[in-house]
C-alpha positions as CSV (number, residue, x, y, z in Angstrom):
1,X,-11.5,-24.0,6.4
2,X,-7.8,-25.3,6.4
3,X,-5.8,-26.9,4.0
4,X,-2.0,-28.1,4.9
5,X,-2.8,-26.6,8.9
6,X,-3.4,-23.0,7.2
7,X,-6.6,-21.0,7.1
8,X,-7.5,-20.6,3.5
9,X,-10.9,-19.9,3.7
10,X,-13.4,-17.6,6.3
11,X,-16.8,-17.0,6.2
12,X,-17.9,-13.0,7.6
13,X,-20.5,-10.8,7.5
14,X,-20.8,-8.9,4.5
15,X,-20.7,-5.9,6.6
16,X,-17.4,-6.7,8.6
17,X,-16.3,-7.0,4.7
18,X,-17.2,-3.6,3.9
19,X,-15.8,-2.1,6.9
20,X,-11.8,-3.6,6.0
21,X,-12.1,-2.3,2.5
22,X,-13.0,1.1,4.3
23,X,-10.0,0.9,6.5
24,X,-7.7,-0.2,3.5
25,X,-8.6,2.7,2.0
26,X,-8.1,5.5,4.5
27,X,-4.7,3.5,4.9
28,X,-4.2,4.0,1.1
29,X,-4.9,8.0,1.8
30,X,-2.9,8.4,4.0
31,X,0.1,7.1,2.7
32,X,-0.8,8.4,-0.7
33,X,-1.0,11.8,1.6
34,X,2.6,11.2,3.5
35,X,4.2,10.5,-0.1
36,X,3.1,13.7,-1.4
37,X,4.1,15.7,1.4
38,X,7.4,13.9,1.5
39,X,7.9,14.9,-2.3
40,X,7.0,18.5,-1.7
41,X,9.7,18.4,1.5
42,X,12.3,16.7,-0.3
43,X,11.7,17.2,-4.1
44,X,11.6,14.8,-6.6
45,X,13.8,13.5,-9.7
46,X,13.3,13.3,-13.1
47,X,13.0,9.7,-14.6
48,X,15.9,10.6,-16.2
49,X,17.6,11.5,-13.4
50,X,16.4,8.5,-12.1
51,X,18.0,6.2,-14.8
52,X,21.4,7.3,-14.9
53,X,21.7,6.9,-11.6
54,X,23.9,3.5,-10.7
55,X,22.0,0.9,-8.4
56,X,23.3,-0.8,-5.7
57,X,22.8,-4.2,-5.5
């Protein structure tokens, strides 16, 4: 269905549905997995750390 020219609506399989949220997942892994070895390349900071330091606008 369209409303204002834009698809709004879609009617799949309730297996095609299933198979995205599998996808999204591993997609959520792995960058969960990339930001965690990124911290343990890199470090982290405190929050404290975090809030004294000035932000560029």
């Amino acid at each position: 269905m369209t409303y204002r020219k834009k698809l709004f609506l879609a009617v799949v399989p309730i297996e095609d549905v299933y198979l995205i949220e599998e996808l999204e997942e591993c997609i959520d892994r792995a960058d969960a997995n990339d930001a965690r070895q990124e911290a343990l390349n890199t470090g982290t900071i405190s929050s404290e750390q975090l809030k004294s330091t000035p932000t560029r606008l």
